[in-house]
Wavefront OBJ file of the C-alpha trace (Angstrom):
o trace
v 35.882 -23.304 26.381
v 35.024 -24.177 22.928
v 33.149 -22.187 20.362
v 32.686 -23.884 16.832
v 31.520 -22.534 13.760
v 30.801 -23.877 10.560
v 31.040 -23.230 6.809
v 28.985 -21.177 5.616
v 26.497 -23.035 2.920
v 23.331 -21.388 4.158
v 21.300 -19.322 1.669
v 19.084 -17.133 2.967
v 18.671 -12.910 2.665
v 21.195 -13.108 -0.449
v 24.038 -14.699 1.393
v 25.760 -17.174 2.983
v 25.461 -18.152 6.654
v 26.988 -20.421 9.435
v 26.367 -21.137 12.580
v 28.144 -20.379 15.942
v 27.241 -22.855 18.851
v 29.464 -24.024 22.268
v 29.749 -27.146 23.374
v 29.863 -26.583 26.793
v 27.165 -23.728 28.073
v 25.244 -21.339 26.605
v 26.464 -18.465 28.622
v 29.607 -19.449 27.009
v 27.952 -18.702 23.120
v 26.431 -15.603 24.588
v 29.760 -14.218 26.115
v 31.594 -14.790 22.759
v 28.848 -13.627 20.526
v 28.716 -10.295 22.715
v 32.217 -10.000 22.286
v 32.437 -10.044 18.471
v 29.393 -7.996 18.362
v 27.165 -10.352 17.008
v 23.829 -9.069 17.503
v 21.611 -10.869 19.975
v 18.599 -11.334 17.872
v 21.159 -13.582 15.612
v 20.496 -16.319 18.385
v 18.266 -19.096 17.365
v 17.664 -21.152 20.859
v 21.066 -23.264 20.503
v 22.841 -20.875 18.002
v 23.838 -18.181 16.209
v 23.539 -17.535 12.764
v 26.378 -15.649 11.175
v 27.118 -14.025 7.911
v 29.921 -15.537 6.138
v 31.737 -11.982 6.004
v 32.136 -12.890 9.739
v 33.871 -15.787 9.447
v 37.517 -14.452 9.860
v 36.773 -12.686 12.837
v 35.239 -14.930 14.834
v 38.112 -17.663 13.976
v 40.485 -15.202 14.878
v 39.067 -14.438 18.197
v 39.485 -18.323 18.789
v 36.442 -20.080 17.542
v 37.170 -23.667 15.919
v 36.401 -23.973 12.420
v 34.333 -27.568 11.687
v 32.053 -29.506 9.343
v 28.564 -29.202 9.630
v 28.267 -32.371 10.962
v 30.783 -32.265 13.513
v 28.975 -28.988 14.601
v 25.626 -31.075 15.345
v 27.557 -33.662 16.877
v 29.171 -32.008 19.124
v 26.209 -29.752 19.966
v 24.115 -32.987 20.487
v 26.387 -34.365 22.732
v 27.046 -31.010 24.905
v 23.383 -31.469 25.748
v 22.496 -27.822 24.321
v 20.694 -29.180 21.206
v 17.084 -28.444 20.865
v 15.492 -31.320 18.899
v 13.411 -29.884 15.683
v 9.939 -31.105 17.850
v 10.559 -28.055 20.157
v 11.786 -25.350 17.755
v 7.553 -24.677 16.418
l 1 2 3 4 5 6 7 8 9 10 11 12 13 14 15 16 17 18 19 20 21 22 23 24 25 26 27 28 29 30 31 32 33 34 35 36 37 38 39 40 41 42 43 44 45 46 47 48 49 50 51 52 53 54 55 56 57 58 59 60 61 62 63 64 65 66 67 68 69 70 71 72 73 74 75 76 77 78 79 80 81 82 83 84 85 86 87 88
């Protein structure tokens, strides 16, 4: 099981946001998300977005921290990416 997440650099609602993904199943995210009550409408069809503020907890309760673009690359390669042509 791995859970990533990645620095936080994205504005939006007056903070800072990152994104949780897993590169191995989505049942996986879900599970983990649940578990460190991140709400499930933070789910955006291959991740999570999460406030930086949660960034501590969500390492400690064993997510890897990585880059941005190792996040994508590892997302793309799970197969759990969905390409920017199916997210209208």
């Amino acid at each position: 099981m791995t859970v990533l997440v990645d620095d936080p650099i994205w504005p939006a609602h007056g903070r800072l946001w990152s994104h949780l993904i897993s590169d191995q199943s989505l049942d996986e995210l879900h599970a983990f998300a649940a578990a460190q009550g991140v709400p499930a409408r933070a789910f955006d069809r291959d991740h999570y977005d999460v406030p930086e503020e949660s960034l501590t907890k969500l390492l400690a309760a064993g997510a890897v921290h990585v880059g941005g673009k190792e996040l994508v690359r590892r997302l793309i390669a799970s197969g759990l990416r969905v390409p920017a042509r199916d997210r209208r």
